[in-house]
C-alpha positions as a Markdown table, in Angstrom:
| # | Residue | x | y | z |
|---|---|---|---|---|
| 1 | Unk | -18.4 | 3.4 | -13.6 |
| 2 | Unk | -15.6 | 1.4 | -12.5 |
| 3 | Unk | -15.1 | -0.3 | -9.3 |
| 4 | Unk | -11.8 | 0.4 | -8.4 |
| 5 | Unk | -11.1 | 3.3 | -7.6 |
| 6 | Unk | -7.5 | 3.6 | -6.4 |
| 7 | Unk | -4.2 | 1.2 | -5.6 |
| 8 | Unk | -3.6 | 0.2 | -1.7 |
| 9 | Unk | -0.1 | 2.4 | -1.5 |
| 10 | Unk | 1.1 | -0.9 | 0.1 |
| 11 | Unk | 0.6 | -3.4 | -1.5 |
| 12 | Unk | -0.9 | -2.4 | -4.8 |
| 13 | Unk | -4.2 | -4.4 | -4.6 |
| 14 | Unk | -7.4 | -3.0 | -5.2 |
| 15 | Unk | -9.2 | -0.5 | -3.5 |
| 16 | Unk | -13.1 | -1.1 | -3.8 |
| 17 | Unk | -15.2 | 2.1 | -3.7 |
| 18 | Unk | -16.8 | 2.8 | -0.6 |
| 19 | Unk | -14.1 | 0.7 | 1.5 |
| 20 | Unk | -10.8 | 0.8 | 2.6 |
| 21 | Unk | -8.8 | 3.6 | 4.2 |
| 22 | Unk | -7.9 | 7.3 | 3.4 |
| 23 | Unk | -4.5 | 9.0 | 4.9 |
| 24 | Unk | -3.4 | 12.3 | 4.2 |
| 25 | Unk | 0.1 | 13.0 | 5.4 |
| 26 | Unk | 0.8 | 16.8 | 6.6 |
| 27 | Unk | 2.7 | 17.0 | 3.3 |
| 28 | Unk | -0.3 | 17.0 | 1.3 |
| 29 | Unk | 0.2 | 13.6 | 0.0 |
| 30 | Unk | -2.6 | 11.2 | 0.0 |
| 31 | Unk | -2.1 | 7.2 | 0.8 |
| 32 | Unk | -4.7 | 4.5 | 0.5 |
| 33 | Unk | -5.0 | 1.7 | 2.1 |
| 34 | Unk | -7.3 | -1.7 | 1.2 |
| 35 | Unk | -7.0 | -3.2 | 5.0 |
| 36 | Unk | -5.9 | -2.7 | 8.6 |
| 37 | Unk | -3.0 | -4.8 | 7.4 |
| 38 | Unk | -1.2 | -3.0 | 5.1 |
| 39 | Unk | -2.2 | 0.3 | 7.1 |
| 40 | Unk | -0.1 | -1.0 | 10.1 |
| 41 | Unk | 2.6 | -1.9 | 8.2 |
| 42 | Unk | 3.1 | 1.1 | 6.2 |
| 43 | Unk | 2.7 | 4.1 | 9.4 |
| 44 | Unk | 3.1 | 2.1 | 12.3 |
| 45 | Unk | 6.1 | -0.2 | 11.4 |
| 46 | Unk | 7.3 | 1.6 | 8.4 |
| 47 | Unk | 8.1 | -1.6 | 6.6 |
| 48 | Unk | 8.7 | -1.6 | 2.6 |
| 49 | Unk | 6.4 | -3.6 | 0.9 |
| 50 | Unk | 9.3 | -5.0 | -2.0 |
| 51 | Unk | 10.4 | -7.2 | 0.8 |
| 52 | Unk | 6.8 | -8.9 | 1.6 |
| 53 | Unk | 6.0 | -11.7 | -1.2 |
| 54 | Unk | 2.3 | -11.1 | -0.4 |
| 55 | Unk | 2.3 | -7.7 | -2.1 |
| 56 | Unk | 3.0 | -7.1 | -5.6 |
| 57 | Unk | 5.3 | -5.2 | -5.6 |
| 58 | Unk | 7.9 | -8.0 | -4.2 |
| 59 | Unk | 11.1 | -8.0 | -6.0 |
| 60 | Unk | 12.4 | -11.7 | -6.5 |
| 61 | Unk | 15.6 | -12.5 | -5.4 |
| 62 | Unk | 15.9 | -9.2 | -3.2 |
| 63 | Unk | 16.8 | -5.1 | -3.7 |
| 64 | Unk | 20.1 | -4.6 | -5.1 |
| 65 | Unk | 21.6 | -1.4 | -3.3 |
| 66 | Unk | 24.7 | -0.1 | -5.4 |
């Protein structure tokens, strides 16, 4: 039994089993969350996580737009 069981939808850390947070959007898709942290910044600010060198999916040297 492993134990992680899902990827924060943030930040792509770890989501131990039996913590963290569950958030299922009216569309039917479900986000998870490893702390208030992430959370806040995902619904409440709506910020995108390439652009936050804590998370791992930070692009270095920015997001190219074409």
């Amino acid at each position: 039994m492993s134990l992680t069981a899902k990827q924060c939808s943030f930040c792509d850390g770890p989501v131990a089993r039996g913590s963290g947070r569950m958030l299922a959007k009216n569309d039917g898709t479900v986000m998870w969350f490893c702390s208030s942290k992430c959370r806040k910044n995902m619904t409440e600010l709506k910020r995108d996580p390439r652009k936050f060198k804590w998370t791992k999916r930070y692009v270095k040297g920015g997001i190219r737009r074409r």
